[in-house]
BAFI-362184 format. One record per atom (N, C-alpha, C): residue number from 1; residue in one letter; atom name; y, z, x. Coordinates in steps of 0.1 Angstrom, whole numbers, plus 5000, padded with zeros to 4 digits. Each point is the difference from the previous one (the first is absolute). Layout:
REM BAFI-362184
R   nr  rest  atom     v     w     u
R  NUM     a    CA     Y     Z     X
...
REM end
This chain:
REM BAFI-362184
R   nr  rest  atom     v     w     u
R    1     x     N  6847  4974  2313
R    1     x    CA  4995  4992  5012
R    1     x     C  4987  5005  5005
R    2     x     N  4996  5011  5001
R    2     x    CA  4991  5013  5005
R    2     x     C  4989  4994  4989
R    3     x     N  5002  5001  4989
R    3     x    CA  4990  4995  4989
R    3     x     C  4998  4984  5004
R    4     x     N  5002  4991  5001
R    4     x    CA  5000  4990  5000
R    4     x     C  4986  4997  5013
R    5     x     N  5005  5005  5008
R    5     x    CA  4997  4997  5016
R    5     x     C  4984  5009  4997
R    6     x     N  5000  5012  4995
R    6     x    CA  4987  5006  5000
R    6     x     C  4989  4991  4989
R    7     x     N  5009  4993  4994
R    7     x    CA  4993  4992  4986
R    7     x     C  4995  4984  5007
R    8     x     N  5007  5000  5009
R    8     x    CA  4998  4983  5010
R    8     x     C  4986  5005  5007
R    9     x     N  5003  5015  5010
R    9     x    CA  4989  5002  5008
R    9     x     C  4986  4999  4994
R   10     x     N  4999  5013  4988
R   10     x    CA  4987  5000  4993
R   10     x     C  4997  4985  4996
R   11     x     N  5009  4992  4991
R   11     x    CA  4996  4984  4998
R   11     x     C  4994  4994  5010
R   12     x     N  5005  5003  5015
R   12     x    CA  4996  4991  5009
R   12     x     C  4984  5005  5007
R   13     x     N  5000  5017  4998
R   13     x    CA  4988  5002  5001
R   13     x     C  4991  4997  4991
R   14     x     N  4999  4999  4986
R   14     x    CA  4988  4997  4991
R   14     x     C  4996  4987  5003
R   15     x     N  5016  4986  5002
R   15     x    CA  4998  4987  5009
R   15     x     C  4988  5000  5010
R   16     x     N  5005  5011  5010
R   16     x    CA  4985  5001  5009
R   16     x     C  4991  5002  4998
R   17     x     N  4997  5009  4994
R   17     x    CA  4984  5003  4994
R   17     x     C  4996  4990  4989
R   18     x     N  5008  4996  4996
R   18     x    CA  4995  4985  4986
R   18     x     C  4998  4992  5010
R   19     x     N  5003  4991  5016
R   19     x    CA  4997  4991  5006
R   19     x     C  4987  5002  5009
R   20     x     N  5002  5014  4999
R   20     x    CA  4985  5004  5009
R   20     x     C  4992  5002  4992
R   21     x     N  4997  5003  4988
R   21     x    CA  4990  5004  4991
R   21     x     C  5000  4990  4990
R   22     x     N  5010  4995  4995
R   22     x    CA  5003  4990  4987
R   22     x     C  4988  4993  5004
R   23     x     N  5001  4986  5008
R   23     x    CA  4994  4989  4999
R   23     x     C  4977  5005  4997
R   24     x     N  5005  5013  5001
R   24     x    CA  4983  5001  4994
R   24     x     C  4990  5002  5015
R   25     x     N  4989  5000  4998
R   25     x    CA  4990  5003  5011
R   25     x     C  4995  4988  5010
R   26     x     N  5002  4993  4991
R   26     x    CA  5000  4982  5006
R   26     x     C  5008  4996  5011
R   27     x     N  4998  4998  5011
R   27     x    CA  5008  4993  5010
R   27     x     C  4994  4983  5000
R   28     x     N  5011  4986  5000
R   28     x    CA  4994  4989  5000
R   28     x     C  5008  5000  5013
R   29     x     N  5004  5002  5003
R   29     x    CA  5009  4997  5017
R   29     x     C  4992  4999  5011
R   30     x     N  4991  4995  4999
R   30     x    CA  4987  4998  5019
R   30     x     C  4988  4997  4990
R   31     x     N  4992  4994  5005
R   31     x    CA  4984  4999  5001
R   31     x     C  4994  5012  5002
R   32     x     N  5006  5009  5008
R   32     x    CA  4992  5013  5002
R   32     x     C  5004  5011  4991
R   33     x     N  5014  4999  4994
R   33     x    CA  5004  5007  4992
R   33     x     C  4995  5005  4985
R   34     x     N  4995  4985  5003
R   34     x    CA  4995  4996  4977
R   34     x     C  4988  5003  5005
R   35     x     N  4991  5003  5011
R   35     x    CA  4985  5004  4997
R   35     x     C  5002  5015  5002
R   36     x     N  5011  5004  5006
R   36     x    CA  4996  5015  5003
R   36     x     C  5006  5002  4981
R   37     x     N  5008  4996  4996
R   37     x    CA  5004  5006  4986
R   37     x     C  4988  4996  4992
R   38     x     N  4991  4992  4999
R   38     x    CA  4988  4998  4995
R   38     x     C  4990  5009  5003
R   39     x     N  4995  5002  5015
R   39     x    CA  4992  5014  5001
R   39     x     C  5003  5013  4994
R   40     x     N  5013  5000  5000
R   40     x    CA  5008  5015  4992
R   40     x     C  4998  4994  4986
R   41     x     N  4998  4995  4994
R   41     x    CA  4999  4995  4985
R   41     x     C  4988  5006  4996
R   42     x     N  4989  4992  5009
R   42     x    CA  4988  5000  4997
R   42     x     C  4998  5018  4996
R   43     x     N  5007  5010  5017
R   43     x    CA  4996  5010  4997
R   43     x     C  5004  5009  4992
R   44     x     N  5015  4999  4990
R   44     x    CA  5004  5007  4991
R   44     x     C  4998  4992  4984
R   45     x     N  4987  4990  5003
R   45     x    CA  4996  4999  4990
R   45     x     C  5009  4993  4989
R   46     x     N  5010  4989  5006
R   46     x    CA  5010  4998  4993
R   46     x     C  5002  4984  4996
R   47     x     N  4996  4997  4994
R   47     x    CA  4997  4983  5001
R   47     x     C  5012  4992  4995
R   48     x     N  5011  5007  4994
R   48     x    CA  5009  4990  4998
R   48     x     C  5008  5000  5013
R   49     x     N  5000  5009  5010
R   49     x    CA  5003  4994  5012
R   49     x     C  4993  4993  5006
R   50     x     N  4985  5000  5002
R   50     x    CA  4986  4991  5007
R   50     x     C  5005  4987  4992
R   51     x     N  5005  4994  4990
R   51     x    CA  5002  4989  4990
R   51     x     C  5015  4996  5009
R   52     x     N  5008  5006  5002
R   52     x    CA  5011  4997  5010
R   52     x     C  4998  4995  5009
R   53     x     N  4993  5008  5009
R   53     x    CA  4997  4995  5010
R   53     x     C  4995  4990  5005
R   54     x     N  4990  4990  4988
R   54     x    CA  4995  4991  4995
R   54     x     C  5010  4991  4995
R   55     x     N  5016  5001  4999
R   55     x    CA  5005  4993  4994
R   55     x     C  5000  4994  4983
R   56     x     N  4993  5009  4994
R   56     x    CA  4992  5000  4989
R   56     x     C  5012  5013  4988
R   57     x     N  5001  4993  4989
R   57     x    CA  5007  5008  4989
R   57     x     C  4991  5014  4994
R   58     x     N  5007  5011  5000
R   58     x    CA  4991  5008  5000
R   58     x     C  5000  5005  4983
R   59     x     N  5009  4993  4995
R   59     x    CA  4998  5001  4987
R   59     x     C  4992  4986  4987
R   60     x     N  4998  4992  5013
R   60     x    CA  4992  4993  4994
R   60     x     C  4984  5001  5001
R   61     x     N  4990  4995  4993
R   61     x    CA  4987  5001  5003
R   61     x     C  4994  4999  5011
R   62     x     N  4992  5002  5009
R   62     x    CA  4996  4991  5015
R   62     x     C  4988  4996  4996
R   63     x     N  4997  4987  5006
R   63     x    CA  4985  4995  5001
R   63     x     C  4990  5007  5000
R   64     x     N  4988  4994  4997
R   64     x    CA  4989  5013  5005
R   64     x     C  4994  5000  5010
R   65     x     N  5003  4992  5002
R   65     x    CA  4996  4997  5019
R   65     x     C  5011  5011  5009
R   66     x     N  5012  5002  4997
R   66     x    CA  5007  5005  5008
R   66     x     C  4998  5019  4997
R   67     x     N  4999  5004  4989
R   67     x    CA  4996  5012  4992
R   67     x     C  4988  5007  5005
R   68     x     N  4987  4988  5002
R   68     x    CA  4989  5008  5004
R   68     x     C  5002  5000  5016
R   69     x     N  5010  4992  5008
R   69     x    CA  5000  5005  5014
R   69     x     C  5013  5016  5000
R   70     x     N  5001  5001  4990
R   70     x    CA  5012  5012  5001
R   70     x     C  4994  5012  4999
R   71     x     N  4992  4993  4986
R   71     x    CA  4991  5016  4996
R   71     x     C  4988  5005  5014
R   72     x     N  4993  4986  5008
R   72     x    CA  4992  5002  5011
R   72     x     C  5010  5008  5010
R   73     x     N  5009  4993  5003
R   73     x    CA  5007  5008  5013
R   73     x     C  5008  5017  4992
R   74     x     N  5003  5000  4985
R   74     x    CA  5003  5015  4997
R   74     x     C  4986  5007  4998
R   75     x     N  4990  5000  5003
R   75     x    CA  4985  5009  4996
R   75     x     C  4998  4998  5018
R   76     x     N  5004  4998  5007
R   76     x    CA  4996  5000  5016
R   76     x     C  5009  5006  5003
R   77     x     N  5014  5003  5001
R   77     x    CA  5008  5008  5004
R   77     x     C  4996  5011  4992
R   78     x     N  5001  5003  4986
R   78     x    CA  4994  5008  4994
R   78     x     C  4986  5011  5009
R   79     x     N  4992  4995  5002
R   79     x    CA  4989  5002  5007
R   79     x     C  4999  5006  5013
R   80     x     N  5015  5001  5006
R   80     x    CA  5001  5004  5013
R   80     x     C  5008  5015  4996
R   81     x     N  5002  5003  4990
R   81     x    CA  5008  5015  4996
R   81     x     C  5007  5005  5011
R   82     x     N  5008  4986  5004
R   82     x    CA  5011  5002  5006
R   82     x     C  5016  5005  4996
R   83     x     N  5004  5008  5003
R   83     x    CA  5016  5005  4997
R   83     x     C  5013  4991  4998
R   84     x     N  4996  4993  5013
R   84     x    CA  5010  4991  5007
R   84     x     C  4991  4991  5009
R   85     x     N  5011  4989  5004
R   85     x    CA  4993  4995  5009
R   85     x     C  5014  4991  5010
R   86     x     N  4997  5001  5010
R   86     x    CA  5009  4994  5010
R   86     x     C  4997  4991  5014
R   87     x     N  5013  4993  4999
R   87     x    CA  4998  4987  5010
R   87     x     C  5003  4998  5015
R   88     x     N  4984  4995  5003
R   88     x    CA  5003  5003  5014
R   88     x     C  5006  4987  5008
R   89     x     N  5000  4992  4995
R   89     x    CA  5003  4986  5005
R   89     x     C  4997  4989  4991
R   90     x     N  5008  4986  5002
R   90     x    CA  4998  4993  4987
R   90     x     C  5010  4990  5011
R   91     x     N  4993  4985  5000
R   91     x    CA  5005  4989  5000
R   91     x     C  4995  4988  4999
R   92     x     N  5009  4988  5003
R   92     x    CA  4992  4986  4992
R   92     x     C  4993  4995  5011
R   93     x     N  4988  5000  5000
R   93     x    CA  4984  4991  5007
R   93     x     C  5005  4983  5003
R   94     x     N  5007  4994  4984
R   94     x    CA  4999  4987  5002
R   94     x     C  5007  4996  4989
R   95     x     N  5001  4987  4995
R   95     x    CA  5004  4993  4990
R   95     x     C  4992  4989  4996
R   96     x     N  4999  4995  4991
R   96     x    CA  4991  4988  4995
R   96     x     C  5012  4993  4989
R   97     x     N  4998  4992  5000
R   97     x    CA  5009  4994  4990
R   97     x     C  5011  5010  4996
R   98     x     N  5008  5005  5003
R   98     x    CA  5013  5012  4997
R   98     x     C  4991  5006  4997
R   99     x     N  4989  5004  5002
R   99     x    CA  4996  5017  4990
R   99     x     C  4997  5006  5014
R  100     x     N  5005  5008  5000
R  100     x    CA  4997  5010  5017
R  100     x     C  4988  5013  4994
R  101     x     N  4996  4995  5010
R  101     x    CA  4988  5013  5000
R  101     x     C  5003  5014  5011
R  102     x     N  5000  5014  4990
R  102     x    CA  5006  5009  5004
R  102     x     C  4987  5008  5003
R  103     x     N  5002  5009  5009
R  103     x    CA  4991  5014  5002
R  103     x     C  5008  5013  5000
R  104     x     N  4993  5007  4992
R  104     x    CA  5010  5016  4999
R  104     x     C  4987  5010  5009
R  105     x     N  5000  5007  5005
R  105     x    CA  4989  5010  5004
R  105     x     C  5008  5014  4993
R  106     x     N  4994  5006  4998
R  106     x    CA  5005  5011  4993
R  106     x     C  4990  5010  4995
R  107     x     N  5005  5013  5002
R  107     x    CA  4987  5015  4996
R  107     x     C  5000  5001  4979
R  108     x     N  4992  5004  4999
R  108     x    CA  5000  5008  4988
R  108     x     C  4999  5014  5006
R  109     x     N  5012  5005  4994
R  109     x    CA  5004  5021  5002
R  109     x     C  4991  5009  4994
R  110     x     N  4987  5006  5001
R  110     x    CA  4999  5008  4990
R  110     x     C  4994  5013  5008
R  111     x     N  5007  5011  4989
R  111     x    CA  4998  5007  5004
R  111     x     C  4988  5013  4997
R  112     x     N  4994  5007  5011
R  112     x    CA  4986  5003  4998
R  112     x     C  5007  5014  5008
R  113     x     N  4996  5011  4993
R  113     x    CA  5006  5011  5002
R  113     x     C  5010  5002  5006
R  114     x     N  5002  5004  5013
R  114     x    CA  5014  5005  5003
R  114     x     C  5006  4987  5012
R  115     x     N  4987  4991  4997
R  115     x    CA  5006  4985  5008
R  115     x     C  5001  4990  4996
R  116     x     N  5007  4987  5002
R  116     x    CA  5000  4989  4996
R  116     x     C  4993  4989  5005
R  117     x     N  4991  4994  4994
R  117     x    CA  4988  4994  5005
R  117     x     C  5011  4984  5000
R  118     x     N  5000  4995  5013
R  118     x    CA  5003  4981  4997
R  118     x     C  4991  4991  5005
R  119     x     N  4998  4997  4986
R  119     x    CA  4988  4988  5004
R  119     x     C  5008  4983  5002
R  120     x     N  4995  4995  5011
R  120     x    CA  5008  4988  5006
R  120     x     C  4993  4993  4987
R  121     x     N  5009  4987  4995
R  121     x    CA  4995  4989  4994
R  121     x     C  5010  4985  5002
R  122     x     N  4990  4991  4995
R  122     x    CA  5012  4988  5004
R  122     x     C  4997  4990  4989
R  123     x     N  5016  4993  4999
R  123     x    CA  4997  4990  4988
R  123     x     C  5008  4987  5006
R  124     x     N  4995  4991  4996
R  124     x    CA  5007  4988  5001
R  124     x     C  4999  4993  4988
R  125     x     N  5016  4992  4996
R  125     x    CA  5006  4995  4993
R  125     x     C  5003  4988  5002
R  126     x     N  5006  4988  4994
R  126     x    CA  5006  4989  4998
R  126     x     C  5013  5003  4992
R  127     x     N  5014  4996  5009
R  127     x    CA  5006  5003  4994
R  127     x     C  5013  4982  4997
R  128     x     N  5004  5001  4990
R  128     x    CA  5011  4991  4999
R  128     x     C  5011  5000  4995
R  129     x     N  5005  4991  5006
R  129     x    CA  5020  4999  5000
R  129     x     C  5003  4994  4989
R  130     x     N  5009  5004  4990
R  130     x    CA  5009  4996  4991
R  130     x     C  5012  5010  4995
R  131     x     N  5012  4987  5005
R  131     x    CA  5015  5003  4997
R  131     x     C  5005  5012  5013
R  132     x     N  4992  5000  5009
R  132     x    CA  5005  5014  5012
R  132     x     C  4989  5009  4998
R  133     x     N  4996  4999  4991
R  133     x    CA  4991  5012  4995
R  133     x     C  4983  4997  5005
R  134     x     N  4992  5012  5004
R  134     x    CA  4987  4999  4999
R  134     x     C  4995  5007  4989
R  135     x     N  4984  4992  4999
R  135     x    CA  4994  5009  4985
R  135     x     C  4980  4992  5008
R  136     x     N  4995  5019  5000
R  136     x    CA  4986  4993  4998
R  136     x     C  4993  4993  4995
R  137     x     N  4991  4991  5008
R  137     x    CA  4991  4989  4989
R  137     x     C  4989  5006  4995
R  138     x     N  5005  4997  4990
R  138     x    CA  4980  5005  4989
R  138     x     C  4992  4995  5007
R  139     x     N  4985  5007  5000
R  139     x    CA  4988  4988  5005
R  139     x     C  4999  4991  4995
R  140     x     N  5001  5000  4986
R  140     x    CA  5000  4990  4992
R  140     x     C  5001  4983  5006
R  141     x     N  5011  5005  5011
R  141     x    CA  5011  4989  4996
R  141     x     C  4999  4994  5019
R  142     x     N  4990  5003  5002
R  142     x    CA  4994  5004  5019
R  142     x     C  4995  4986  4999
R  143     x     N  4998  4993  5010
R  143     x    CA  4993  4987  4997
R  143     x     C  4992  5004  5012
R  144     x     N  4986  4989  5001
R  144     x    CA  4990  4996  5006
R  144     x     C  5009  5000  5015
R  145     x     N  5010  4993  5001
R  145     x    CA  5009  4995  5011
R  145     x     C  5004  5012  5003
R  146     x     N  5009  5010  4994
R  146     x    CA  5004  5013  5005
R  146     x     C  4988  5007  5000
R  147     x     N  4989  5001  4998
R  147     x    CA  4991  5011  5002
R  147     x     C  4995  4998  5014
R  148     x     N  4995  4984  5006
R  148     x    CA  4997  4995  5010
R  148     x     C  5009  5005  5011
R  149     x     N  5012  4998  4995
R  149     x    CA  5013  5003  5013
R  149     x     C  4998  5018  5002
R  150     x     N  5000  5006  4991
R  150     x    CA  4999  5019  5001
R  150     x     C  4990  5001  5007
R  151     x     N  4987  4992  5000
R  151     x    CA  4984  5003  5007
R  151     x     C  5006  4995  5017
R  152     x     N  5009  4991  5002
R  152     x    CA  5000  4997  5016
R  152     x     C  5008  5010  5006
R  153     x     N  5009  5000  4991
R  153     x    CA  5014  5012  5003
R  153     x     C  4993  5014  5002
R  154     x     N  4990  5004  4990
R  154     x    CA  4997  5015  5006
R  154     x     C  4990  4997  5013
R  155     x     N  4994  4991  5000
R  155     x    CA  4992  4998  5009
R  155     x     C  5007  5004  5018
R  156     x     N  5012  4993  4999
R  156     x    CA  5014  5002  5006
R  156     x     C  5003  5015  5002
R  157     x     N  5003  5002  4990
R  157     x    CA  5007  5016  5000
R  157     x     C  4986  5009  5003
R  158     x     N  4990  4995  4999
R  158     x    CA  4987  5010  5005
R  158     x     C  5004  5009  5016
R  159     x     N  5007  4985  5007
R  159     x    CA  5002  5001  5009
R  159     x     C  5015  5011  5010
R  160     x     N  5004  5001  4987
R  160     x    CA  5012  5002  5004
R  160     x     C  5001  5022  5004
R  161     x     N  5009  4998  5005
R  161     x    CA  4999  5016  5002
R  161     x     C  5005  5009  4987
R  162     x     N  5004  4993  4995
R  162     x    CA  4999  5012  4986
R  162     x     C  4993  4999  4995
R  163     x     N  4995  4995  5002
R  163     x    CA  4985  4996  4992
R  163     x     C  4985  5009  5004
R  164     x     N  5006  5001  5011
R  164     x    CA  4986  5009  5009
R  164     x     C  5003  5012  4994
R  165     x     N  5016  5005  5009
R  165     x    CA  5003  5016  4996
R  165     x     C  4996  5001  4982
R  166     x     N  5005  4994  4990
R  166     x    CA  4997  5004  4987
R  166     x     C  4981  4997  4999
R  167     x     N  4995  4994  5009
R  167     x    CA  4978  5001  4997
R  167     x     C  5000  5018  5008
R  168     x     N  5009  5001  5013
R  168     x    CA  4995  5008  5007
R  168     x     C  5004  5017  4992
R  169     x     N  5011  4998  4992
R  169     x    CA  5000  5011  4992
R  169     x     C  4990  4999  4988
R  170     x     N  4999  4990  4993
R  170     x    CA  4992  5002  4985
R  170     x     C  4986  5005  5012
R  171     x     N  4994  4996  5007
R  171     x    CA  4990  5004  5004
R  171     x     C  4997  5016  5003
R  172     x     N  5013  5005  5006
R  172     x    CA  5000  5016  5002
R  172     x     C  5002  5010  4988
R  173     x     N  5007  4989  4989
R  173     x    CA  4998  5006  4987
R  173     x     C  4988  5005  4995
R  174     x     N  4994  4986  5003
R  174     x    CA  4983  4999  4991
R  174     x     C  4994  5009  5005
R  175     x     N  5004  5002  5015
R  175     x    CA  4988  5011  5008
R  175     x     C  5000  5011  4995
R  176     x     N  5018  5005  5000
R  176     x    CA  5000  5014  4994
R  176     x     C  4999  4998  4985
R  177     x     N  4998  4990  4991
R  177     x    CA  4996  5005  4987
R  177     x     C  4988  4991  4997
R  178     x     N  4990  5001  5003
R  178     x    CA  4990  4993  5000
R  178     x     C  5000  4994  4989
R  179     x     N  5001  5010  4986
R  179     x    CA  4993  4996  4986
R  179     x     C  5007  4998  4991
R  180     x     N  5016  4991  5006
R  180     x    CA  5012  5000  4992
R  180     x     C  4996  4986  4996
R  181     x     N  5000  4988  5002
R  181     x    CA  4994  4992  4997
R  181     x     C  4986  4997  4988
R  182     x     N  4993  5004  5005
R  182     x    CA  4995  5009  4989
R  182     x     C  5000  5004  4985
R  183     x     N  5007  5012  5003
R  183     x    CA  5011  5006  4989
R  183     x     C  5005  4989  4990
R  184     x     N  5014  4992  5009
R  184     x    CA  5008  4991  4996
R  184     x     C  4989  4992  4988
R  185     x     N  4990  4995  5010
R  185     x    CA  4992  4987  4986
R  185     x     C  4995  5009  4992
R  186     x     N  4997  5015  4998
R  186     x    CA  4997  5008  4990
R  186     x     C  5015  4995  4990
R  187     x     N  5010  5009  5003
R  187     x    CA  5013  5003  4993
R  187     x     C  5001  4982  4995
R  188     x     N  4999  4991  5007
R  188     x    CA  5004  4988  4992
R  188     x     C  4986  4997  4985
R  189     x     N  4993  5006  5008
R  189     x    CA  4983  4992  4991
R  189     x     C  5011  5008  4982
R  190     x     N  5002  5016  5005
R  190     x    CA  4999  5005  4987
R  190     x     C  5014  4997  4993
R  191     x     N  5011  4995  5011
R  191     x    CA  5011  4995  4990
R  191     x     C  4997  4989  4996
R  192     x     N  4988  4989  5001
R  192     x    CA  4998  4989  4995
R  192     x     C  4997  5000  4983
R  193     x     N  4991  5011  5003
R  193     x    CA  4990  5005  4991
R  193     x     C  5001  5007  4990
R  194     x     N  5014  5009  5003
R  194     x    CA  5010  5006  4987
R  194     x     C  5011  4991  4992
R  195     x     N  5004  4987  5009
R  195     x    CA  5009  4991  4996
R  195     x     C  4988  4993  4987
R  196     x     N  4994  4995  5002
R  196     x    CA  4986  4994  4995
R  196     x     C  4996  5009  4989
R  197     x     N  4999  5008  4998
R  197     x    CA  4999  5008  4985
R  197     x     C  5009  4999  4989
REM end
């Protein structure tokens, strides 16, 4: 009986750790969820989850339209020789035709001797619904009409207070690192330029 019951418990623990870890790095459960699993894709460099998150088969081919915005956004995270990176806030601006437009604000972590440098950055997405699930829109797939509606919307969120606090820190960033910016279009120029050989 002793055997049985210790054989149920460990079963029902590996159960937990398979539901917490199984389904993979991808969250589709929220609009904010599928871009923060996307920004974590980009930064561990891992595109068959970025193709997920996209709603896109990762064992199938992808477009080249959708490839060269993957390989752009992995040589810009790349570029920031960041560790990690983490989220400071993330929610939906708006909707256009079901595709909701999300904003994540969030640091890239790196670390520079015995401290950790976070530089603020921000991204906005289009995200859309199918079957319960969310999955980011490729640019690809952005129309004239959705690009129009993102330009009023941030115009909007220019406004808004998180919006200030995340200008009013990247600004005290820049101050204390004047030549990080800089840098950055260095480190991207030469990952351009080694992919290219």
């Amino acid at each position: 009986m002793r055997k049985r019951k210790r054989i149920f418990l460990l079963s029902a623990a590996f159960l937990c750790i398979f539901l917490m870890t199984g389904c993979g790095k991808v969250s589709t459960k929220s609009p904010e969820a599928v871009v923060k699993s996307m920004l974590q894709a980009y930064q561990e460099k891992d595109q068959d989850s970025i193709l997920k998150c996209m709603g896109l088969d990762p064992d199938k081919k992808c477009e080249e339209a959708v490839q060269d915005e993957i390989n752009y956004n992995m040589k810009l995270f790349q570029a920031h020789k960041a560790e990690n990176i983490s989220v400071e806030k993330s929610d939906v601006l708006g909707e256009k035709k079901k595709n909701r437009l999300v904003y994540t604000w969030f640091y890239y972590e790196i670390k520079d001797k015995k401290e950790t440098i976070k530089v603020p950055s921000m991204a906005f997405y289009f995200v859309k619904e199918e079957d319960k699930k969310y999955y980011v829109v490729p640019a690809k797939d952005v129309t004239d009409e959705m690009s129009e509606y993102s330009r009023t919307e941030y115009e909007k969120f220019k406004e808004s207070q998180d919006y200030k606090e995340y200008k009013k820190s990247y600004k005290e960033f820049i101050r204390e690192n004047p030549k990080y910016e800089t840098n950055l279009e260095i480190n991207y120029q030469e990952l351009t330029e080694t992919k290219e050989k």
